[in-house]
C-alpha positions in Angstrom: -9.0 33.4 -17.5 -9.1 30.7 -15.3 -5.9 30.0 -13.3 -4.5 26.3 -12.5 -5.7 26.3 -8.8 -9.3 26.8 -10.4 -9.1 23.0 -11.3 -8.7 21.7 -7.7 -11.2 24.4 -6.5 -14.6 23.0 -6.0 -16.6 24.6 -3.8 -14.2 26.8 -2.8 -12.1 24.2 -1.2 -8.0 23.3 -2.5 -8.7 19.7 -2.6 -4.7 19.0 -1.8 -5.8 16.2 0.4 -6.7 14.0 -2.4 -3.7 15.2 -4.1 -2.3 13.3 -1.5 -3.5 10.1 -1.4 -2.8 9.8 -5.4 0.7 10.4 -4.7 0.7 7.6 -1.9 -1.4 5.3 -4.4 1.2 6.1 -6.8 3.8 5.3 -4.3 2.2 2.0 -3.4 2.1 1.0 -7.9 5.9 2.0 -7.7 6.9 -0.5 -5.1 4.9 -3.6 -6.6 6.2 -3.3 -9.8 9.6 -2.4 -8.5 9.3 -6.2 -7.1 8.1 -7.5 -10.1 10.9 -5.9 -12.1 13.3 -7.5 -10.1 11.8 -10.5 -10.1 11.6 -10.3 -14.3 15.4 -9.2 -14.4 17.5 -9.4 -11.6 15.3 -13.2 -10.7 14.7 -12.1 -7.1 13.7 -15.0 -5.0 15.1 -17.8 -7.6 16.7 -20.8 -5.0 20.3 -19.9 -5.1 21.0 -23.6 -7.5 18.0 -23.5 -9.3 16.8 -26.6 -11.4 17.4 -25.7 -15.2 14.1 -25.4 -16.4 13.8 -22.2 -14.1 16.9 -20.6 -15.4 16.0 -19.3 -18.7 13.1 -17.9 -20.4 10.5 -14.5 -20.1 7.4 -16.4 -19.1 9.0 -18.3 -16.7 10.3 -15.4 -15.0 6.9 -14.0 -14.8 5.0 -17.3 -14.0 7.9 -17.3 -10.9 7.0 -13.9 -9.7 3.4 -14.5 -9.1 4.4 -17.6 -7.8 6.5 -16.1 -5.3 6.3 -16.7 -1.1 7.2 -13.8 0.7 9.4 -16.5 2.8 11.2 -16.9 -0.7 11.5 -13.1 -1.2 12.8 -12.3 2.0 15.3 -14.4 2.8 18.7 -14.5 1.1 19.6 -18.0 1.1 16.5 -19.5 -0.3 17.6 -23.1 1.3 17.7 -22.3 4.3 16.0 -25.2 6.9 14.2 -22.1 8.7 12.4 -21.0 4.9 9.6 -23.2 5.9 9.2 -21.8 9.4 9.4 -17.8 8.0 6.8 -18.9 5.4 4.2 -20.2 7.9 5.3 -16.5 10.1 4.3 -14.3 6.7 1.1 -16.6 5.8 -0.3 -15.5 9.7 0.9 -11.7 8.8 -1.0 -11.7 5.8 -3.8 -13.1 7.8 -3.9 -10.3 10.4 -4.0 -8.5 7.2 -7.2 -9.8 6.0 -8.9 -9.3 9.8 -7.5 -5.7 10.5 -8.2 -4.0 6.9 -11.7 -5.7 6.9 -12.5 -4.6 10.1 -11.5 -1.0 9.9 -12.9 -0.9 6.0 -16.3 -1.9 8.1 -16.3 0.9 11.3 -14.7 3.8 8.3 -18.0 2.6 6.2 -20.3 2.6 9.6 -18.7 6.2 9.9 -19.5 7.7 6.2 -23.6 6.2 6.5 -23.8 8.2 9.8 -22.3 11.0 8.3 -24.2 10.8 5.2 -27.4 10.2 6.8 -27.5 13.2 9.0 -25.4 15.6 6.2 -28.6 17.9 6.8 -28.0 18.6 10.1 -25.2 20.5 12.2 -22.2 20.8 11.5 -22.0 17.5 9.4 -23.8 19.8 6.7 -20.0 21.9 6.6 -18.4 18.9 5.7 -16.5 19.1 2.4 -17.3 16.6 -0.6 -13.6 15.5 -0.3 -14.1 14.9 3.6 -16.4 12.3 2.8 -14.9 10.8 -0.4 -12.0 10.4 1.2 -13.7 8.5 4.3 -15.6 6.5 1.7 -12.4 5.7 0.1 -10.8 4.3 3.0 -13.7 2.5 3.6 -14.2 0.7 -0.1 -10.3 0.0 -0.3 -9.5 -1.0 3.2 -12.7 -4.2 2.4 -11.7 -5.0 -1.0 -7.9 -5.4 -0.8 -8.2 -8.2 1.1 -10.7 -9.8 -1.8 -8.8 -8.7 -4.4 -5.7 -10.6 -3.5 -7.2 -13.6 -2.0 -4.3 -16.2 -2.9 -2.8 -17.3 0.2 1.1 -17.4 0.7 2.0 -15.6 -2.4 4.4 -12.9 -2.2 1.8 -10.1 -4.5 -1.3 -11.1 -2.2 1.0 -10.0 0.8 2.2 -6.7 -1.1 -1.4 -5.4 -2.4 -3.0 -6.7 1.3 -0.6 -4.1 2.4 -0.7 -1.4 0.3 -4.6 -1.9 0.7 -4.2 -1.5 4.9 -1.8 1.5 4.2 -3.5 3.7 1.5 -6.5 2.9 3.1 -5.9 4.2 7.0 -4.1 6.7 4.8 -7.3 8.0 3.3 -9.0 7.8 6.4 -6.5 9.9 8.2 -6.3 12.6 5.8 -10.3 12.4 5.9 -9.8 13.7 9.6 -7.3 16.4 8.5 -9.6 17.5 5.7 -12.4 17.2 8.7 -10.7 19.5 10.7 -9.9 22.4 8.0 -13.7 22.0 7.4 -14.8 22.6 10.4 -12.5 23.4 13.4 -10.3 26.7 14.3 -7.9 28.0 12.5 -4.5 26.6 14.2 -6.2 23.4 14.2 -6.2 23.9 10.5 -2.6 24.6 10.8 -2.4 21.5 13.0 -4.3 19.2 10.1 -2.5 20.6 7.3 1.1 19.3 9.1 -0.5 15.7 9.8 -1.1 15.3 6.2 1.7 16.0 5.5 3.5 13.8 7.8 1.2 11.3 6.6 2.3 11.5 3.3 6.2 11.7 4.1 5.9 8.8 5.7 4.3 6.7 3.3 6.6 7.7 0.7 9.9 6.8 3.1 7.9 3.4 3.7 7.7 2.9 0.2 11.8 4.2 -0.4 13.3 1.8 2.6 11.1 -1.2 1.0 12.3 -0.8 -2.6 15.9 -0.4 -1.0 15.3 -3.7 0.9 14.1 -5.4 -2.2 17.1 -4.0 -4.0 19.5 -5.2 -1.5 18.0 -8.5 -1.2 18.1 -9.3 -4.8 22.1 -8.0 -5.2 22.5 -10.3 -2.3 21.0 -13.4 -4.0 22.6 -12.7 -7.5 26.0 -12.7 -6.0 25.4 -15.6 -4.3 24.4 -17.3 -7.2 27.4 -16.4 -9.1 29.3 -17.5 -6.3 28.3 -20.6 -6.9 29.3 -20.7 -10.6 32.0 -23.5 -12.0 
């Protein structure tokens, strides 16, 4: 009778690796609908006196949260003079975005064809299916996050940009620590399986101090609005 391991066993290889990078794609869906819940009930980034056809009403909550700046999201007092200034600073981050995920999408994809075309030959032939897949998933994520969210200055495009940068180098990192376990020594094994792990814990307390931040930020703004309640 088949045991449990027997259905992450291919080729004789745990693929835990891959286990992995679902748990830091899973990560990544937590914190963008995190935001988006907040937005929908707690009305994160609303301006602080907000004109009364924004107050009320489901679909307006949701057209707002896709409507969302980052520069909106971020900062507290939504009137501030300096909310025009932050916006232009988050429009160039999620520029850089675009440049550095498409560019390492493009050198992890030049990577996987030389692999793949010499998978016949020493010692690329010992490389793992999930060595690969995972290189090719860094690759394929890392170029299409950018396309996927392609509307500039809203809040979401910045948040899947990101999570397309960080799952992505994510994948490609733990496609160097499967790498290794495929074909190096046995404490660099050791070695490989504590970076991946490391790479994991890390995403997940990236993911924790952002949820906290958008927590914090929304309590912030709701009491400021009631503040300002007759």
């Amino acid at each position: 009778m088949p045991n449990v391991m027997t259905y992450f066993d291919i080729d004789g290889r745990v693929y835990v690796f891959s286990l992995y990078l679902i748990v830091v794609i899973l990560a990544r869906v937590v914190w963008i609908l995190h935001y988006i819940t907040l937005c929908v009930k707690s009305d994160l980034g609303m301006p602080i006196a907000p004109p009364p056809d924004q107050r009320d009403g489901l679909a307006a909550r949701w057209a707002r949260t896709f409507r969302q700046t980052s520069a909106m999201v971020s900062n507290v007092d939504t009137h501030s003079r300096n909310l025009g200034r932050s916006h232009s600073r988050w429009i160039a981050r999620a520029r850089r975005q675009f440049d550095v995920s498409v560019l390492g999408g493009a050198i992890a994809l030049a990577a996987w064809v030389q692999l793949f075309s010499s998978s016949d030959s020493e010692p690329t032939s010992e490389l793992s299916s999930q060595t690969m897949t995972l290189l090719f998933l860094g690759a394929a994520i890392l170029i299409a996050g950018p396309f996927v969210a392609d509307a500039e200055g809203r809040h979401l495009t910045y948040m899947v940009r990101e999570s397309a940068v960080r799952v992505g180098f994510s994948a490609i990192l733990l496609s160097l620590c499967s790498l290794t376990v495929d074909i190096a020594a046995e404490h660099w094994r050791i070695v490989a399986h504590i970076a991946a792990v490391l790479v994991l814990l890390s995403e997940l307390m990236v993911v924790y101090v952002g949820c906290r931040v958008q927590r914090i930020t929304a309590d912030v703004q709701r009491s400021r609005r009631s503040a300002l309640k007759p």
